[in-house]
N, C-alpha and C positions, 0 to 999 in steps of 0.2 A: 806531525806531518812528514816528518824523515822518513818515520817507520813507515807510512804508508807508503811513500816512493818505493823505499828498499822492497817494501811487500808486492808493489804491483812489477817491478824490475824485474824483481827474482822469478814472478809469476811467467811473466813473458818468457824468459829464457828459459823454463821448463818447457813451457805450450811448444818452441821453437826448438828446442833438445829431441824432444818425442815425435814430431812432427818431421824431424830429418831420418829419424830411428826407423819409422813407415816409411820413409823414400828409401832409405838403405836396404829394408828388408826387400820391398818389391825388385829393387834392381838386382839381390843377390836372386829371390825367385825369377827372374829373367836368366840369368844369368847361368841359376843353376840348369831350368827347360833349357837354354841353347847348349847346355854342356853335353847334357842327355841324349839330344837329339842328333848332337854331333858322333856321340861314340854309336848308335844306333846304326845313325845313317853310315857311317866308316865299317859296320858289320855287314851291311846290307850291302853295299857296294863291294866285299869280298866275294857276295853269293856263295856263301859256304856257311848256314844258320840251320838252325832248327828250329821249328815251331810245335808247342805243344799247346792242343786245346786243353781249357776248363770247362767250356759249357758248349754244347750242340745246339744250334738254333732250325727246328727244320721246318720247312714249308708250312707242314699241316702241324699243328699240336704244339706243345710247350715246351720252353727251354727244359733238355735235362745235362745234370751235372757230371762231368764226366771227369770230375776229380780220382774214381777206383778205377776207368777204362784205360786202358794200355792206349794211345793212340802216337803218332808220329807225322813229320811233314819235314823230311830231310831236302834242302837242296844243296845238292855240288857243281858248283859250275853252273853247266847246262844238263847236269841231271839230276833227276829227284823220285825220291825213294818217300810212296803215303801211303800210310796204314789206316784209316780212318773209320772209326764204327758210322754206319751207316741209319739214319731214321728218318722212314719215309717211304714213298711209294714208288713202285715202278713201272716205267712206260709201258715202256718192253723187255721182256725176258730175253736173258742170252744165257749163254754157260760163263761169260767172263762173271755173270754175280755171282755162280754157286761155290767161285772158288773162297776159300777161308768161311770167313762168316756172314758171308754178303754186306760186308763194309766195301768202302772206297778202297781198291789197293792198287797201287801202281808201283811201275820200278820201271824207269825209262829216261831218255829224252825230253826235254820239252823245247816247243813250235813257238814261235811266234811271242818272243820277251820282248814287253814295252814298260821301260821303267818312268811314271812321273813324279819327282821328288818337288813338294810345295814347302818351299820354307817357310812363309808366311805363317802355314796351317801347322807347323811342324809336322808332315806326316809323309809317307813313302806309299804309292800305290805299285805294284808289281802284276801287269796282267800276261797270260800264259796259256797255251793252251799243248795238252796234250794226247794221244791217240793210242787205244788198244788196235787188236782186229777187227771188235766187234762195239767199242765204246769208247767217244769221245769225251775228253771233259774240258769246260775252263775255268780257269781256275783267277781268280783278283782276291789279291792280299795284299789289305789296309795295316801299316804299319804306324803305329804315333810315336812323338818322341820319347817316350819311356820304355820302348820295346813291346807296350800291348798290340797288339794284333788282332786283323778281322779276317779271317778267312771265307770268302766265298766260293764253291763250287758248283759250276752246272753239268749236267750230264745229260748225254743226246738220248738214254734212256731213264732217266729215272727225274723226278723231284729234284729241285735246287735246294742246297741245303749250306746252311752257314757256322763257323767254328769261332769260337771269342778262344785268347788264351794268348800266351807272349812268346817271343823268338830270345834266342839264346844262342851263344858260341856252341859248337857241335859237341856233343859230349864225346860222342867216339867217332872215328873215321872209318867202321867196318863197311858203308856203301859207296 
């Protein structure tokens, strides 16, 4: 009869060993998500990031991967420097597309920054918008706490089109 005490005693304080092991682990992944989203957020609030996409998501047709395409999304401050290949269609023609390769390109100012940070959700939305001669764009960038990012941009001539890929400390300061 002892042994069986001893047996169900010992039983119990493993069930309750392991069972605080699960509360441990979840609270260090709590813990780890707020840590993340905290140096994220401390990035974002310098406005001095880079964002580089992996995958194009464009209006009409299929995700493609844009792991071999050169692409960029610098901001400094309140300005910002995007290289972006472009897929998709356009409204209207101008000469601002024929420059480079008829991707997205800008190097300017940008208009109208509304930053909403939701902790709850852990995530940063940043909306913007900014103006050629002949072509506007706006631009909203979904940040989550790990650094992945959503890039959306519209343009007054062309297709809306969307970037997946993550932000990063600047690698160089040449804009």
């Amino acid at each position: 009869m002892k042994k069986l005490i001893c047996l169900f005693l010992a039983l119990g304080l493993s069930i309750s060993s392991i069972a605080q092991t699960g509360t441990d682990k979840k609270m260090s992944k709590k813990e780890k998500a707020a840590q993340e989203f905290s140096k994220t957020k401390a990035l974002v609030e310098t406005s001095n990031f880079d964002f580089e996409a992996e995958w194009a998501n464009p209006m009409r047709g299929a995700r493609i991967n844009l792991i071999s395409t050169p692409n960029f999304f610098r901001l400094r401050d309140q300005h910002l420097h995007v290289e972006m290949p472009y897929y998709g269609q356009a409204q209207l023609v101008s000469s601002s597309m024929f420059k480079g390769d008829g991707g997205i390109i800008y190097k300017g100012d940008i208009v109208d920054l509304k930053s909403k940070i939701n902790e709850k959700k852990q995530k940063i939305i940043l909306r913007f918008k900014t103006k050629e001669s002949e072509e506007a764009y706006n631009f909203i960038l979904t940040i989550f706490k790990n650094g992945n990012s959503s890039l959306n941009i519209s343009s007054s001539m062309r297709d809306n089109i969307g970037y997946d890929g993550k932000i990063s400390k600047p690698k160089s300061d040449k804009d």
